[in-house]
C-alpha positions in Angstrom: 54.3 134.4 129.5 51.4 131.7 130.9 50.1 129.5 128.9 46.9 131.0 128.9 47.6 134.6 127.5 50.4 132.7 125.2 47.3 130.4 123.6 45.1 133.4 123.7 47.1 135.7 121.7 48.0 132.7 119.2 44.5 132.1 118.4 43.6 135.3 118.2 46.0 136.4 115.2 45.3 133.3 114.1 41.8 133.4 113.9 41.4 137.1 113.1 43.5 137.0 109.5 41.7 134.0 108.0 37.9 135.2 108.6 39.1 137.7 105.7 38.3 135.1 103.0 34.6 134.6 104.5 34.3 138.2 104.9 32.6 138.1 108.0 31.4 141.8 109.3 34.2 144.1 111.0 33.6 145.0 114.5 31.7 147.8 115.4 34.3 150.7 116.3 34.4 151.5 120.1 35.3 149.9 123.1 35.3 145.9 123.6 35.9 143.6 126.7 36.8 140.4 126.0 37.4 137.5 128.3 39.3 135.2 128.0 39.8 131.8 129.9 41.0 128.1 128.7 41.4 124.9 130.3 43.3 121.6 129.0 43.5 118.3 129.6 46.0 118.7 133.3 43.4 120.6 134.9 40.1 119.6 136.4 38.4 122.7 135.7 38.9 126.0 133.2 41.8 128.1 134.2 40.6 131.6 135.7 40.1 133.8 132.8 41.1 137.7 132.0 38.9 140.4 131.3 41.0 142.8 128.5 39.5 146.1 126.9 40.4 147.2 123.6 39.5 150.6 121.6 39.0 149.7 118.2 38.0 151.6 115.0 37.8 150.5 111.3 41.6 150.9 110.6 43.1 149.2 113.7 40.6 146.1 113.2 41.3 145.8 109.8 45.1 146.2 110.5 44.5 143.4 113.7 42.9 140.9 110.8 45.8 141.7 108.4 48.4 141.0 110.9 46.4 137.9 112.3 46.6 136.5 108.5 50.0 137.0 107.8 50.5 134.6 111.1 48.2 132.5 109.7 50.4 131.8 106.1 53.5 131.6 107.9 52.6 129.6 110.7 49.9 127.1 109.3 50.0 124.4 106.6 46.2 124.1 106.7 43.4 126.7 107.3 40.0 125.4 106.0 37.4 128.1 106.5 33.3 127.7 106.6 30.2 129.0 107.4 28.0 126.4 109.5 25.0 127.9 109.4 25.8 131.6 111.0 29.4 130.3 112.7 32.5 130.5 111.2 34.2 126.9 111.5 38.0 127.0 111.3 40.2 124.0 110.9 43.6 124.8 111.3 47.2 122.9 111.5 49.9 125.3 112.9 53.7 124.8 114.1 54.4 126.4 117.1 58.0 126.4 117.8 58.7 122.4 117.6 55.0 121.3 118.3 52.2 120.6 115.8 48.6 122.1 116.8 45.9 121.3 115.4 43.0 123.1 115.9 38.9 124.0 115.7 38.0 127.0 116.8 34.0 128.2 115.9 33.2 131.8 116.3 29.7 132.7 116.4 28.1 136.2 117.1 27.0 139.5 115.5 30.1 141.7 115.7 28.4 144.5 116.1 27.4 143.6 120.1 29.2 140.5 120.6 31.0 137.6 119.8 32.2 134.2 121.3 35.1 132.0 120.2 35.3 128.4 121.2 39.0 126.6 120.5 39.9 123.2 120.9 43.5 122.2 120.1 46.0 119.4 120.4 49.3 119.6 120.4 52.4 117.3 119.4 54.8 116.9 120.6 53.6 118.9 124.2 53.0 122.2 123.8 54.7 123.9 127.7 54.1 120.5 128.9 50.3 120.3 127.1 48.6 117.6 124.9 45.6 119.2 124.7 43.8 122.6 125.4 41.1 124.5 125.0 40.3 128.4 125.2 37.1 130.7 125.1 36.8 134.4 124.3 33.6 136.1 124.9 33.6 139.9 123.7 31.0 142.5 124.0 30.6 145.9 123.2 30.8 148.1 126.1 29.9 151.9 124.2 32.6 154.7 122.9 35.7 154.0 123.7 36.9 156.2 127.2 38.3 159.9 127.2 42.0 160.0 126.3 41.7 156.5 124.1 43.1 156.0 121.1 42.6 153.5 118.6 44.2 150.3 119.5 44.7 151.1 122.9 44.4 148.2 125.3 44.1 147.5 129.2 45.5 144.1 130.2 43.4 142.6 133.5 46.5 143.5 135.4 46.1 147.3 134.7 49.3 147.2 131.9 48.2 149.8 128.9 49.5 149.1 125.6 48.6 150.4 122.0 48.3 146.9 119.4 48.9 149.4 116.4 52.3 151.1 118.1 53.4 146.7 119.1 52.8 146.3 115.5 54.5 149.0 114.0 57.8 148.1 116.3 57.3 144.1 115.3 60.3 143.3 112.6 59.2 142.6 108.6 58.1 139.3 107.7 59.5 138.2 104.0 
């Protein structure tokens, strides 16, 4: 796995589950494209990014968020949660494998048309080699999701189709 989609989907899970406690709105049910893109500290300029769409209704975001903050408790020693005006600040200390990251990620948006999340983490010791990194996900609503789509279906940038809810089912119990 790259570092990119490895710090993508870490941040993700990580900052879907603890937005719970600020009870920030669901997403609107449909069809989202999110991009995705970081840079870090070894490279002159952001990284190319991905463009992913996922089919979402009620259930499979809630179920997303649920998963995202069970991650969260078994991964992070500190998650401090607030509202900056209409952002959601998150200050976070995580172990990831043997390395330490601590993070800030701000999310900012309506939900219901679009969102942007802004993360800036350092790592220690080296993360794959990285001190430092930073990632950005921009999401919009698109419309209904697309004939034959269920729930939680997904379309990676390189055309790879996967449903979240059927990964999640198949993922082993955490104590």
């Amino acid at each position: 796995m790259t570092f990119r989609l490895f710090s993508i989907a870490v941040a993700a899970c990580l900052l879907a589950g603890p937005a719970l406690a600020i009870d920030y709105p669901a997403r609107k049910p449909g069809l989202w494209e999110i991009q995705t893109g970081e840079g870090g500290a070894t490279t002159a300029k952001a990284a190319p990014g991905q463009t992913i769409q996922q089919c979402i209704d009620a259930a499979t975001d809630k179920a997303m968020r649920e998963m995202g903050q069970g991650m969260g408790k078994d991964m992070c020693s500190k998650q401090d949660l607030r509202l900056e005006g209409v952002k959601l600040v998150i200050d976070s200390v995580c172990k990831i494998g043997s390395s330490t990251a601590t993070s800030r990620a701000v999310m900012s948006g309506d939900f219901s048309s679009a969102y942007r999340v802004e993360s800036k983490s350092t790592y220690n010791p080296p993360l794959m080699g990285r001190t430092e990194g930073t990632s950005v996900i921009d999401a919009k609503w698109v419309g209904p999701c697309k004939p034959g789509q269920k729930p939680g279906d997904m379309v990676m940038a390189n055309g790879m189709k996967m449903n979240m809810l059927d990964a999640m089912a198949k993922m082993p119990a955490r104590k």
